[in-house]
Biopython code that builds the backbone (N, CA, C, O; Angstrom):
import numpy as np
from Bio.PDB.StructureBuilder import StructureBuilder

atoms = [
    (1, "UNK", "N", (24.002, -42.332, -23.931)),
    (1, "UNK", "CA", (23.015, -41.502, -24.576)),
    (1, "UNK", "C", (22.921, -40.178, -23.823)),
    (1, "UNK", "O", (22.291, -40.098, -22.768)),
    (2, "UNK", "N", (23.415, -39.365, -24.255)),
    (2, "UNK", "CA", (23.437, -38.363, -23.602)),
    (2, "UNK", "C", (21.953, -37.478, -23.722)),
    (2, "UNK", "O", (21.245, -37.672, -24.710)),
    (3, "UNK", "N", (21.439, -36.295, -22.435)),
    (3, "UNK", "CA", (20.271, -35.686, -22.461)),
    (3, "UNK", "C", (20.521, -34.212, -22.389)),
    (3, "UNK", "O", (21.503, -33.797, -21.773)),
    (4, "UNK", "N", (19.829, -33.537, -22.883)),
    (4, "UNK", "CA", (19.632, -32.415, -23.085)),
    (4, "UNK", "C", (18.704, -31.443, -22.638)),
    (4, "UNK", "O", (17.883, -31.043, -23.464)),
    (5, "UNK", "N", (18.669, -30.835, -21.103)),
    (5, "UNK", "CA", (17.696, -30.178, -20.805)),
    (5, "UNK", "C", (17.266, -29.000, -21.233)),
    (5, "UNK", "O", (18.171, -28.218, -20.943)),
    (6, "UNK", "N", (15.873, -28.055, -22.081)),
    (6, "UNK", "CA", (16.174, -27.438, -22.696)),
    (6, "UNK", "C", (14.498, -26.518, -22.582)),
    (6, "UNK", "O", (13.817, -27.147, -21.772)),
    (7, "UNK", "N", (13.898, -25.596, -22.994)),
    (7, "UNK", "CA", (13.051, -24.907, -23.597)),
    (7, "UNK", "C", (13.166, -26.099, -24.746)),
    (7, "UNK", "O", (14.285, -26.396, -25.164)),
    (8, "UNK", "N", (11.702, -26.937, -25.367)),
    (8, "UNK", "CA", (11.635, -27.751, -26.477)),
    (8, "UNK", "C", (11.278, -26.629, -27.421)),
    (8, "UNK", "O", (11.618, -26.345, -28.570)),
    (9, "UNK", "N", (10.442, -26.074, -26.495)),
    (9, "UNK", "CA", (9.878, -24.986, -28.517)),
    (9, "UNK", "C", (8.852, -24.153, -27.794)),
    (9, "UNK", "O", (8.321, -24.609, -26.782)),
    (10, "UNK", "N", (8.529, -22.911, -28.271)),
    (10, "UNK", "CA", (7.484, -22.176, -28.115)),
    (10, "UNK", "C", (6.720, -21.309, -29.114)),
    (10, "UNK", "O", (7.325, -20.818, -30.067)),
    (11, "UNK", "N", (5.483, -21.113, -28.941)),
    (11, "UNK", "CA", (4.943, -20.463, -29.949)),
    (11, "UNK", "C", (3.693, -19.559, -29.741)),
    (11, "UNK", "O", (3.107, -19.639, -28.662)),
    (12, "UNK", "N", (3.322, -18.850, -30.538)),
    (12, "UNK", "CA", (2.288, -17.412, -30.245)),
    (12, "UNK", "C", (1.268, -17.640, -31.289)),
    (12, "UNK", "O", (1.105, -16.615, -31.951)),
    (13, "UNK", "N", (0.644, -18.467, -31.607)),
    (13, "UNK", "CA", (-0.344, -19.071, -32.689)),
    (13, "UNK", "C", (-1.124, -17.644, -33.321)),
    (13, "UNK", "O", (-1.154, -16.604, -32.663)),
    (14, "UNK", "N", (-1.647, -17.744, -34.480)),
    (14, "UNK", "CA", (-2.615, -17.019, -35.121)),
    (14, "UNK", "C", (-3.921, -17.728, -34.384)),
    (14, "UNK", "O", (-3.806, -18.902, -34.032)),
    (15, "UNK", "N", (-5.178, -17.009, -34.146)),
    (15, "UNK", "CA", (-6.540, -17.152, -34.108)),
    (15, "UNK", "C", (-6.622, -18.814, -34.302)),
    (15, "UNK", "O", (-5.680, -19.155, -35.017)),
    (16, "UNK", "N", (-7.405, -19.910, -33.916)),
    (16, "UNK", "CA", (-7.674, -21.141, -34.210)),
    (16, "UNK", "C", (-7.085, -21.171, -35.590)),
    (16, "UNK", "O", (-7.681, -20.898, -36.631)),
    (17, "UNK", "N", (-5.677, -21.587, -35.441)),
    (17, "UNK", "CA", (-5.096, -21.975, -36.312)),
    (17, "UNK", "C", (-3.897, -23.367, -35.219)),
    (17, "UNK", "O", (-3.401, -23.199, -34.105)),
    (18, "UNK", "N", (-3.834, -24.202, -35.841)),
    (18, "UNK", "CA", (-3.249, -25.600, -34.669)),
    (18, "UNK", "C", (-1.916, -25.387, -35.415)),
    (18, "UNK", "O", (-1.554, -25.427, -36.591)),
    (19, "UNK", "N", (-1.406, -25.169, -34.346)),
    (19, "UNK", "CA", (0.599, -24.702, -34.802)),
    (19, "UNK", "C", (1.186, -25.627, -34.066)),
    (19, "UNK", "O", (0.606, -26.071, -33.076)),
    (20, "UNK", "N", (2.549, -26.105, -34.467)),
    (20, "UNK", "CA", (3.199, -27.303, -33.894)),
    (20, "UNK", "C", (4.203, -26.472, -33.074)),
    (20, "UNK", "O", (4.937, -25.616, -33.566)),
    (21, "UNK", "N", (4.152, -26.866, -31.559)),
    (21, "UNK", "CA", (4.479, -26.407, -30.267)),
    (21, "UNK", "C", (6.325, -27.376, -30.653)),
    (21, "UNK", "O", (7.356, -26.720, -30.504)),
    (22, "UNK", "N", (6.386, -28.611, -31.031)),
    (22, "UNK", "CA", (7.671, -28.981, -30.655)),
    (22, "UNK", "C", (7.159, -30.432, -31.750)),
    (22, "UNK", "O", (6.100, -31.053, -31.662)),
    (23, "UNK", "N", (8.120, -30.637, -32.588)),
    (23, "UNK", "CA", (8.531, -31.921, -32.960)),
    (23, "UNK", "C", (9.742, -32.897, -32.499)),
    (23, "UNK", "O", (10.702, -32.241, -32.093)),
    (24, "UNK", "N", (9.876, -33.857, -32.472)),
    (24, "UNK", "CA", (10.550, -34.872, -31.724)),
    (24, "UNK", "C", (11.651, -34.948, -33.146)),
    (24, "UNK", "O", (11.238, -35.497, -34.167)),
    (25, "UNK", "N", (12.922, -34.410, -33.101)),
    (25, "UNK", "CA", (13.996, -34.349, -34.081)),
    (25, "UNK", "C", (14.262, -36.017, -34.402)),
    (25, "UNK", "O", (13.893, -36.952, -33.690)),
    (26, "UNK", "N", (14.799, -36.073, -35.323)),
    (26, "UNK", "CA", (15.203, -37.598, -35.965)),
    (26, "UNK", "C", (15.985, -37.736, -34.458)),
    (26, "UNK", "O", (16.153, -36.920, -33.552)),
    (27, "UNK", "N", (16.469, -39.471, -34.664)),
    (27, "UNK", "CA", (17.049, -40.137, -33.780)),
    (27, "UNK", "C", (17.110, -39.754, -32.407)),
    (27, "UNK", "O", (18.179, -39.957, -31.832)),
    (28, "UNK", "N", (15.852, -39.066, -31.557)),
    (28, "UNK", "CA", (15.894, -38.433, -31.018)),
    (28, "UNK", "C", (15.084, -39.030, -29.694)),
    (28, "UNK", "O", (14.331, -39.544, -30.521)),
    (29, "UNK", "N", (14.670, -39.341, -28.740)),
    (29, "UNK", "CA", (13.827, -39.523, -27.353)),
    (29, "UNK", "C", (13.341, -37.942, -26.907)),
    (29, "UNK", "O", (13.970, -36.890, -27.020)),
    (30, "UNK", "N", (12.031, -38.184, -26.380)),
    (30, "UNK", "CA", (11.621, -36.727, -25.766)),
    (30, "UNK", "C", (11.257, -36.920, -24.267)),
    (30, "UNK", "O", (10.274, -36.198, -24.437)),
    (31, "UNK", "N", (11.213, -37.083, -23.607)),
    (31, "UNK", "CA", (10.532, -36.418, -22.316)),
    (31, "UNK", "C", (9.767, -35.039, -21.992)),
    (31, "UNK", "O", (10.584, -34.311, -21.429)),
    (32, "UNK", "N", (8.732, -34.497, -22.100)),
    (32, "UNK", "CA", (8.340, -33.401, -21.695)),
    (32, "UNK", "C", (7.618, -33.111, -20.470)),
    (32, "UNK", "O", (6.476, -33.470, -20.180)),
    (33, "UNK", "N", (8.479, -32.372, -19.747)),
    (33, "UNK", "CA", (8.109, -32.270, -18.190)),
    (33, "UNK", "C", (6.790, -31.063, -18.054)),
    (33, "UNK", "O", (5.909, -31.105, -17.195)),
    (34, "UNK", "N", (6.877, -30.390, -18.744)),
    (34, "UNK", "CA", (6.129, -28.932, -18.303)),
    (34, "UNK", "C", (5.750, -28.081, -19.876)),
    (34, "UNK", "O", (6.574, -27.782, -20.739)),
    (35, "UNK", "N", (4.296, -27.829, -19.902)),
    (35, "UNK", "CA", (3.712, -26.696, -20.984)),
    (35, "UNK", "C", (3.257, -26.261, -20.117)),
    (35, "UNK", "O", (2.584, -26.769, -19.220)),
    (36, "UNK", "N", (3.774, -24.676, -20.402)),
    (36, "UNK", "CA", (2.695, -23.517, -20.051)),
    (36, "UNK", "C", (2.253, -23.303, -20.903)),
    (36, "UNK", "O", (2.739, -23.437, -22.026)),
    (37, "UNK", "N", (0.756, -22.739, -20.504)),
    (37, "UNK", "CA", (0.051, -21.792, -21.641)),
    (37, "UNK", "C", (-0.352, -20.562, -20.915)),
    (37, "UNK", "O", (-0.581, -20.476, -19.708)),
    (38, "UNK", "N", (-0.434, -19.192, -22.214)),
    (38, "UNK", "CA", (-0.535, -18.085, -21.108)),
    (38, "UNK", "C", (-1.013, -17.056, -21.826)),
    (38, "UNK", "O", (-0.494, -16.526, -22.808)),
    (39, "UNK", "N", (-2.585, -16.654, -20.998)),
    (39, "UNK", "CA", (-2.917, -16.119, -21.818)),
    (39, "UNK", "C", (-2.999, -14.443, -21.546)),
    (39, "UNK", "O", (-3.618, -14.050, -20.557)),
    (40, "UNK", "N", (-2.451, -13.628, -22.319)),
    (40, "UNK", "CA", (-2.011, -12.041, -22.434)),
    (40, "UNK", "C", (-2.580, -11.351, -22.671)),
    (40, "UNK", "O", (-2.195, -10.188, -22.790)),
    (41, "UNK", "N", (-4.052, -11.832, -22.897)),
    (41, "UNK", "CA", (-5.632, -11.046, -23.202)),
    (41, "UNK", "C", (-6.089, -10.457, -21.927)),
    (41, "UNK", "O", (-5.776, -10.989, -20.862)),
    (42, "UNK", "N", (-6.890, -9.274, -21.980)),
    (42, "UNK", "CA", (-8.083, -9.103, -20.947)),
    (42, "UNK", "C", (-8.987, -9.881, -21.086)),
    (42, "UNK", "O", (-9.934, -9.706, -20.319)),
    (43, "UNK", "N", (-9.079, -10.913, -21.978)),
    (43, "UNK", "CA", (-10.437, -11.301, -22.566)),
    (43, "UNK", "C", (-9.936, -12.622, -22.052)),
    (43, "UNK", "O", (-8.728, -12.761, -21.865)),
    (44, "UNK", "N", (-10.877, -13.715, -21.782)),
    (44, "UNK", "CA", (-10.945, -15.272, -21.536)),
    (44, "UNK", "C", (-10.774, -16.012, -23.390)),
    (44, "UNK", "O", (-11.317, -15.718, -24.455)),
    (45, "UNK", "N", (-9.748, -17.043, -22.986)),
    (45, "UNK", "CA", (-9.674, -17.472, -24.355)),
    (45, "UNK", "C", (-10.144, -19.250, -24.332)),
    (45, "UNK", "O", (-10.520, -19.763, -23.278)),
    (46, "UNK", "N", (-10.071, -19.899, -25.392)),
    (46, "UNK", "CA", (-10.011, -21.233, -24.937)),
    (46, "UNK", "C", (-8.571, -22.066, -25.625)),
    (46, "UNK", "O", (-7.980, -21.392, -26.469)),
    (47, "UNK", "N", (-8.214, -22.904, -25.447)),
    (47, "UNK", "CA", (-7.043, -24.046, -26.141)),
    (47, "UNK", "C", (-7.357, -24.956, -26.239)),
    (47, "UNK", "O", (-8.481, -25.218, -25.810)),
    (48, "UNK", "N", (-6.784, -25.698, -26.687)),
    (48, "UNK", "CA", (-6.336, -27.156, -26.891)),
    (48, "UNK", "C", (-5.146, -27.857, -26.982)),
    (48, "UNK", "O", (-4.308, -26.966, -26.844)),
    (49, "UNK", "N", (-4.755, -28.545, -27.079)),
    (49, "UNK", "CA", (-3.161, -29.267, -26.599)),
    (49, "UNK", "C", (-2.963, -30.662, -27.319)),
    (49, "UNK", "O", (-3.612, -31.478, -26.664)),
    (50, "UNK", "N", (-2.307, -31.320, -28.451)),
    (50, "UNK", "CA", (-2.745, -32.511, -28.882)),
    (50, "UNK", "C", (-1.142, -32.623, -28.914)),
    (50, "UNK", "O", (-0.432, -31.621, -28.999)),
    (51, "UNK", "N", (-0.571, -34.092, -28.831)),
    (51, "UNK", "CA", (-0.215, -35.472, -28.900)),
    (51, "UNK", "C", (-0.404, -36.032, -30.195)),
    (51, "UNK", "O", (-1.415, -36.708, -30.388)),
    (52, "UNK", "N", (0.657, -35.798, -31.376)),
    (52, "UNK", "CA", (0.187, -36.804, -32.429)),
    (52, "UNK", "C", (1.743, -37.505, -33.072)),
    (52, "UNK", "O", (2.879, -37.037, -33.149)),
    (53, "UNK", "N", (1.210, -38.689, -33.422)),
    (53, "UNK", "CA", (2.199, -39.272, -33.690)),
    (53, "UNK", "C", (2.792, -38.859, -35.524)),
    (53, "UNK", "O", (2.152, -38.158, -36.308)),
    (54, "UNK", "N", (3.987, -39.453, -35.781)),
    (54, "UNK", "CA", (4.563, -38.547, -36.825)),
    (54, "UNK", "C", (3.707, -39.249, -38.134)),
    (54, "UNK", "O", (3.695, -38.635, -39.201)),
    (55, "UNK", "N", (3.116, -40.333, -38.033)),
    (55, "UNK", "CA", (2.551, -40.875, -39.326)),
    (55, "UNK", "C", (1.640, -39.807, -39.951)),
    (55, "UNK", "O", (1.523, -39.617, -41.162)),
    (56, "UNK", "N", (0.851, -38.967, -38.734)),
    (56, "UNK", "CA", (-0.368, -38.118, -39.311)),
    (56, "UNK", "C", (-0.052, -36.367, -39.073)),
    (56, "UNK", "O", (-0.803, -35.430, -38.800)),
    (57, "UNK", "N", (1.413, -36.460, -39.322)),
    (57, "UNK", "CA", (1.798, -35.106, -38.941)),
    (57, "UNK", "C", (1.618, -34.083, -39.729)),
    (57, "UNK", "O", (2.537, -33.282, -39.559)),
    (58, "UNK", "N", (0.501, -33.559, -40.889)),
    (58, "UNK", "CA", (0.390, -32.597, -41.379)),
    (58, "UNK", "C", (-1.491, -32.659, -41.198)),
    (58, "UNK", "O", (-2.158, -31.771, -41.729)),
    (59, "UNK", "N", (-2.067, -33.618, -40.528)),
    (59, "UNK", "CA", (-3.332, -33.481, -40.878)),
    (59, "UNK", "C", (-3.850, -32.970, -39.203)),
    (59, "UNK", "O", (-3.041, -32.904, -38.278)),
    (60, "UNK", "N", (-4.973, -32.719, -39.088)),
    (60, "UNK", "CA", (-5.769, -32.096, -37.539)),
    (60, "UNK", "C", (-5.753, -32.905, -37.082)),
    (60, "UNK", "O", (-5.818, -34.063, -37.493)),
    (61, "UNK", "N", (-5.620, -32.313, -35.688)),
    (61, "UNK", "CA", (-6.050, -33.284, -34.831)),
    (61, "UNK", "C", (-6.766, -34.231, -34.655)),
    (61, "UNK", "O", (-7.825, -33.766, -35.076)),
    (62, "UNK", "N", (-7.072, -35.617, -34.223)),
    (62, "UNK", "CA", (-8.452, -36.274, -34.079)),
    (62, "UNK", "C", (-8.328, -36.631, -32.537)),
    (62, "UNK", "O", (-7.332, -36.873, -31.854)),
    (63, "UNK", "N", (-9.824, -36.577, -32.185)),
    (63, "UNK", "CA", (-10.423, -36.870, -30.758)),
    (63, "UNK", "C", (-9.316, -37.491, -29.765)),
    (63, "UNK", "O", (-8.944, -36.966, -28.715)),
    (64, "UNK", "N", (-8.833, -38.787, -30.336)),
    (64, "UNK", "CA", (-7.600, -39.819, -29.281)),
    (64, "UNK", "C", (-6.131, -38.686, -29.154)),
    (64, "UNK", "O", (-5.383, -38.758, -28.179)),
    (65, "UNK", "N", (-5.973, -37.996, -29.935)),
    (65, "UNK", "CA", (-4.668, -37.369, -29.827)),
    (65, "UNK", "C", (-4.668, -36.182, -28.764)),
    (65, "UNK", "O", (-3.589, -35.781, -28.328)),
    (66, "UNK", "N", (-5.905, -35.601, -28.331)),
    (66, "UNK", "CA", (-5.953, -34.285, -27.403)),
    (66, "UNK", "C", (-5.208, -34.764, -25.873)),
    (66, "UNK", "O", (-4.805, -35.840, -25.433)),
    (67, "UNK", "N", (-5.249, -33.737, -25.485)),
    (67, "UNK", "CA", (-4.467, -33.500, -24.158)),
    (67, "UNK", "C", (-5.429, -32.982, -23.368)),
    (67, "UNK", "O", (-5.822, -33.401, -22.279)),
    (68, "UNK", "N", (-5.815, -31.952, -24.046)),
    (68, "UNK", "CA", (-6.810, -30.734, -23.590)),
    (68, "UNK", "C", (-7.699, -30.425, -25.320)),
    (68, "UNK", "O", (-7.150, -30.451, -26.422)),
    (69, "UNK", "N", (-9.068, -30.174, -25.042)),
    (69, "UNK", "CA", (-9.399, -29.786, -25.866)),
    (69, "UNK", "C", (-10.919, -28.274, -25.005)),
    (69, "UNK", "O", (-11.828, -28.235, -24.176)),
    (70, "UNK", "N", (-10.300, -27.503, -25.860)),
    (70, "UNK", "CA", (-11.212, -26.310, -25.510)),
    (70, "UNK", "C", (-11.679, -26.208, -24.475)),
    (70, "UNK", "O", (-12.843, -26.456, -24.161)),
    (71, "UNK", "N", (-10.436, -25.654, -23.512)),
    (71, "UNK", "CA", (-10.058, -25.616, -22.387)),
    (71, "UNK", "C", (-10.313, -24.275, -22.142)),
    (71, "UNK", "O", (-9.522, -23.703, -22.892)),
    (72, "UNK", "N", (-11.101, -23.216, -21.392)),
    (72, "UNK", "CA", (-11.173, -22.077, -20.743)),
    (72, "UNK", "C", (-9.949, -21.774, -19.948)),
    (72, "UNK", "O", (-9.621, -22.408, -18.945)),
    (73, "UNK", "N", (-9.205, -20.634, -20.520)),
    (73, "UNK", "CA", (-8.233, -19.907, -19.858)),
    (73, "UNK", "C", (-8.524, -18.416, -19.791)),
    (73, "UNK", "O", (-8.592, -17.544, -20.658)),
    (74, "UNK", "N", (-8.687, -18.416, -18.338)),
    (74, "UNK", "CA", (-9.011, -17.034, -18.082)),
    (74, "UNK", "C", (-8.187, -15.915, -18.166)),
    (74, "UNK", "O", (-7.025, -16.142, -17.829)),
    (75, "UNK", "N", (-8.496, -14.501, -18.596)),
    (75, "UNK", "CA", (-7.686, -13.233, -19.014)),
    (75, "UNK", "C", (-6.758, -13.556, -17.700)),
    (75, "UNK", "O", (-7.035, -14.027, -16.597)),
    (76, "UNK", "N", (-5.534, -13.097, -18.295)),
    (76, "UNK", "CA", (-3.885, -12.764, -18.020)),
    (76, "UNK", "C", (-3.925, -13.653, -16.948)),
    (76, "UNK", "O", (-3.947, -13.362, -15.752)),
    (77, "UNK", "N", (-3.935, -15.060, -17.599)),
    (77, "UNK", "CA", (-3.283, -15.934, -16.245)),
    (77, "UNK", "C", (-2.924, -17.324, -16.997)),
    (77, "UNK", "O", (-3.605, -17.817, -17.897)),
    (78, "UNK", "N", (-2.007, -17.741, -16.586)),
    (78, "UNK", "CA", (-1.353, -18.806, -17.136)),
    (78, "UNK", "C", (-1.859, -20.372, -16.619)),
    (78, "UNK", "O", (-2.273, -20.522, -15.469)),
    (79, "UNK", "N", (-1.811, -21.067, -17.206)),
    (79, "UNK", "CA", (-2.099, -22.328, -16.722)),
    (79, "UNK", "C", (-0.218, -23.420, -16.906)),
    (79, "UNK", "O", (0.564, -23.315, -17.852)),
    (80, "UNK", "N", (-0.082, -24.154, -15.901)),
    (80, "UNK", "CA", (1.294, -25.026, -16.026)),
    (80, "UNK", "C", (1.155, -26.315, -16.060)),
    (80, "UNK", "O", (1.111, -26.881, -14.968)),
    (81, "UNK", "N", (1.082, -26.872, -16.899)),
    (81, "UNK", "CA", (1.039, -28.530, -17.226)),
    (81, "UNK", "C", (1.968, -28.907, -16.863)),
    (81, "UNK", "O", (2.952, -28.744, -17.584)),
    (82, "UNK", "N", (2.134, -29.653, -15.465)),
    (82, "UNK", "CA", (3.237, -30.823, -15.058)),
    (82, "UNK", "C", (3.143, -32.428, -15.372)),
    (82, "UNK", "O", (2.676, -33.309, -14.651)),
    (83, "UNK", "N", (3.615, -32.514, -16.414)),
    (83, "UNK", "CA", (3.985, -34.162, -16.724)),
    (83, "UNK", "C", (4.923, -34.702, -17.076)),
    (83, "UNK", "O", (5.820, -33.859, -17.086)),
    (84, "UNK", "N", (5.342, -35.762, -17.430)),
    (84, "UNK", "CA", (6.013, -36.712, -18.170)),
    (84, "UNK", "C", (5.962, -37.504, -19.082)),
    (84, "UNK", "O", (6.119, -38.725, -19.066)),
    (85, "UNK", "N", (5.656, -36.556, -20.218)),
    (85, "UNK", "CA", (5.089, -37.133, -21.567)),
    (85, "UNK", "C", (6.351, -37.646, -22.236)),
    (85, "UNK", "O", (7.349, -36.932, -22.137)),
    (86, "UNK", "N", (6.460, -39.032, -23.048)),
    (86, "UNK", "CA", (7.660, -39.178, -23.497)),
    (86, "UNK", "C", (7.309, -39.725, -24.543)),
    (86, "UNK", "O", (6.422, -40.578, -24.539)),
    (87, "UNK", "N", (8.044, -39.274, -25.837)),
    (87, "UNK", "CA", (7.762, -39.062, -27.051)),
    (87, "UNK", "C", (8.730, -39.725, -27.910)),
    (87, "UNK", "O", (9.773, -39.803, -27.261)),
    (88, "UNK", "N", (8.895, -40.295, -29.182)),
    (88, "UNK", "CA", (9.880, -40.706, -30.150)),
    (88, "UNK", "C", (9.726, -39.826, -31.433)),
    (88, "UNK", "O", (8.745, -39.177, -31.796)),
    (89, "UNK", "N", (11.285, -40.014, -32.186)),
    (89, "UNK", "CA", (11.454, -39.519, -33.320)),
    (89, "UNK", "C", (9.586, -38.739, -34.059)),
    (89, "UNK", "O", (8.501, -39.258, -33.801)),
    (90, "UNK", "N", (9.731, -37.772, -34.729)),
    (90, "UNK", "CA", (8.730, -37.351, -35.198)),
    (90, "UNK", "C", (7.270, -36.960, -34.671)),
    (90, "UNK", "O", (6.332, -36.552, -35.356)),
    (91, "UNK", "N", (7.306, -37.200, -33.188)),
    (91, "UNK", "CA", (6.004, -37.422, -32.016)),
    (91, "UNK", "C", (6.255, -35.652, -32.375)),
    (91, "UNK", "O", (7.325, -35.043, -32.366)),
    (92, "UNK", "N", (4.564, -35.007, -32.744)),
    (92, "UNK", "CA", (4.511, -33.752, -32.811)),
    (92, "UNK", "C", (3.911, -33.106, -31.438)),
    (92, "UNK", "O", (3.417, -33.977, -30.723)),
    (93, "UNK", "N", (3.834, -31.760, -30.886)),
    (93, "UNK", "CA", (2.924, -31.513, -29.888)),
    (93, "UNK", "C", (2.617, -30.266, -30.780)),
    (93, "UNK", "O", (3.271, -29.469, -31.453)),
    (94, "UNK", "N", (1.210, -30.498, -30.439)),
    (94, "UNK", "CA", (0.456, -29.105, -31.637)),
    (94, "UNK", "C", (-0.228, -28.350, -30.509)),
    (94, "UNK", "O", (-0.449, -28.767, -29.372)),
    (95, "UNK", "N", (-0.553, -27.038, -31.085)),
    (95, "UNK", "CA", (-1.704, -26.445, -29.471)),
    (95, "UNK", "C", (-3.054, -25.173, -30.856)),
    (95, "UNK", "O", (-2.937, -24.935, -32.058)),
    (96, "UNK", "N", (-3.495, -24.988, -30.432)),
    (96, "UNK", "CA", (-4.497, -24.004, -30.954)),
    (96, "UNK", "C", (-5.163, -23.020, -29.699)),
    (96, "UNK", "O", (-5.291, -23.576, -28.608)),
    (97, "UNK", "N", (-5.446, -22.069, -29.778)),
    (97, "UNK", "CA", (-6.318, -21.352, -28.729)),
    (97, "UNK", "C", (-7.104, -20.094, -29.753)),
    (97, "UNK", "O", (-6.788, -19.604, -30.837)),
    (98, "UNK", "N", (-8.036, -19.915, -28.995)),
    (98, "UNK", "CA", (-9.138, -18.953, -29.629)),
    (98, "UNK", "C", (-8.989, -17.790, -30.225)),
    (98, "UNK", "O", (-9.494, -17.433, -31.289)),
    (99, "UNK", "N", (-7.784, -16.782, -29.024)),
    (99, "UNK", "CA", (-7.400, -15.847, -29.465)),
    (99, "UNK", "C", (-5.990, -16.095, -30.129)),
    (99, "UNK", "O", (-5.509, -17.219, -30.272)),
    (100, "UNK", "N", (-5.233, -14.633, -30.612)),
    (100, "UNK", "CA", (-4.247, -14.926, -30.978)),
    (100, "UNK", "C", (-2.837, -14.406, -29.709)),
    (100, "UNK", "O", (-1.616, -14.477, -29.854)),
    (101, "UNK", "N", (-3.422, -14.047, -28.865)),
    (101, "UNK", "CA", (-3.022, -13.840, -27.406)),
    (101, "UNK", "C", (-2.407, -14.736, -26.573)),
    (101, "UNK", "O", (-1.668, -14.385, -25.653)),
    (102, "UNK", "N", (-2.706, -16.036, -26.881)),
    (102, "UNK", "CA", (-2.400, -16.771, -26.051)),
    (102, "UNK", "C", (-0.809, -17.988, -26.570)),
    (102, "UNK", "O", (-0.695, -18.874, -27.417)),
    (103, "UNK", "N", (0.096, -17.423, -25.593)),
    (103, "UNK", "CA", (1.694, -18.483, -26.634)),
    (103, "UNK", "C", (1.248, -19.565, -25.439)),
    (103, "UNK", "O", (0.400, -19.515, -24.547)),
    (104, "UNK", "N", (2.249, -20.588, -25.859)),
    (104, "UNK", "CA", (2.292, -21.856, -25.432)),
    (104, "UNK", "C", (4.124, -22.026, -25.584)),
    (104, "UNK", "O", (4.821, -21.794, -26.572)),
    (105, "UNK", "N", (4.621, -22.618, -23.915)),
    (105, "UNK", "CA", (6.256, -23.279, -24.015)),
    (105, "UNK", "C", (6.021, -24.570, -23.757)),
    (105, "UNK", "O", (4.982, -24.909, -23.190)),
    (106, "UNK", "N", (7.121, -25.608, -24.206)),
    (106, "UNK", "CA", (7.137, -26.625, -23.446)),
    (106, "UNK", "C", (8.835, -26.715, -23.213)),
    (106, "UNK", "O", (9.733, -26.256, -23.919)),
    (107, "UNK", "N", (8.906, -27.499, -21.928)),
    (107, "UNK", "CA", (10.151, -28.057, -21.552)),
    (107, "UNK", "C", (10.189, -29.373, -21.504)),
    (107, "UNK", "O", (9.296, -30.199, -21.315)),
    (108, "UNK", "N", (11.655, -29.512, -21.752)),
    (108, "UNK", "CA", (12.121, -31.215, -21.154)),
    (108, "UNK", "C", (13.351, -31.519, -21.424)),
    (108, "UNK", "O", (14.227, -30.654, -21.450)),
    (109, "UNK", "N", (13.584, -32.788, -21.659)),
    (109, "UNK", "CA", (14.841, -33.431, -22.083)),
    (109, "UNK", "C", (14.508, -34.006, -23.162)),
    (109, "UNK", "O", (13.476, -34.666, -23.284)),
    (110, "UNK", "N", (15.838, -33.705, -24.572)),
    (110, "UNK", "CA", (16.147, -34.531, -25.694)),
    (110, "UNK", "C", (17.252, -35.150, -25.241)),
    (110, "UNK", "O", (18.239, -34.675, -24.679)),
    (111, "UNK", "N", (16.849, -36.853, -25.701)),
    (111, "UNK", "CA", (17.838, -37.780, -25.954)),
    (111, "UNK", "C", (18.637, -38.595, -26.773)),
    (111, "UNK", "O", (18.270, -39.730, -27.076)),
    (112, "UNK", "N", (19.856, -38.038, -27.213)),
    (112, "UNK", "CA", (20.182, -38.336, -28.221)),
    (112, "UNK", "C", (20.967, -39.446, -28.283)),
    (112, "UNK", "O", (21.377, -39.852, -29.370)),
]
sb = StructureBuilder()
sb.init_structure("model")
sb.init_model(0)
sb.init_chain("A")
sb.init_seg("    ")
for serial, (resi, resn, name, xyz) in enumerate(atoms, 1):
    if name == "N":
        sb.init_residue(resn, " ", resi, " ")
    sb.init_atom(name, np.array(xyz, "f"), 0.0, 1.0, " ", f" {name:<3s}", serial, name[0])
structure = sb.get_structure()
């Protein structure tokens, strides 16, 4: 089974709007080592970070799926999530933040 170390996905969201950071490709294993989030405002923003599995992948978030929820990130400074989240086929990672300032990366390994 070979792995794939890589940038999974990144994104620059509209205003509280929950945008999908990285989906878990068919036949696929995820590992995700590291999200940054970073925010490019003078202004303090807030986020959130959710975990959802692929059954409920077009609907919001609910409470069990967060990571982070409305999280204070202060003007022009990044926050770095170190983990080892490991994910299957269709496992979404969604993020939202207040402003529209603030992108979100994640890294890891796909296993195919």
């Amino acid at each position: 089974m070979p792995t794939t170390y890589k940038r999974l996905g990144a994104i620059n969201p509209s205003a509280n709007t929950q945008t999908n950071v990285y989906v878990v490709p068919a036949s696929t294993e995820t590992v995700i080592s590291t999200i940054t989030i970073c925010n490019q405002s003078a202004a303090n923003a807030l986020y959130s970070l959710a975990v959802m599995p692929a059954s409920i992948f077009n609907v919001s978030a609910g409470a069990a799926h967060f990571i982070a929820r409305d999280v204070v990130l202060p003007a022009s400074d990044t926050v770095i999530l170190t983990m080892g989240l490991t994910a299957n086929t269709g496992t979404v990672i969604t993020a939202n933040a207040s402003i529209a300032t603030v992108s979100f990366s994640a890294f890891g390994s796909e296993i195919t």
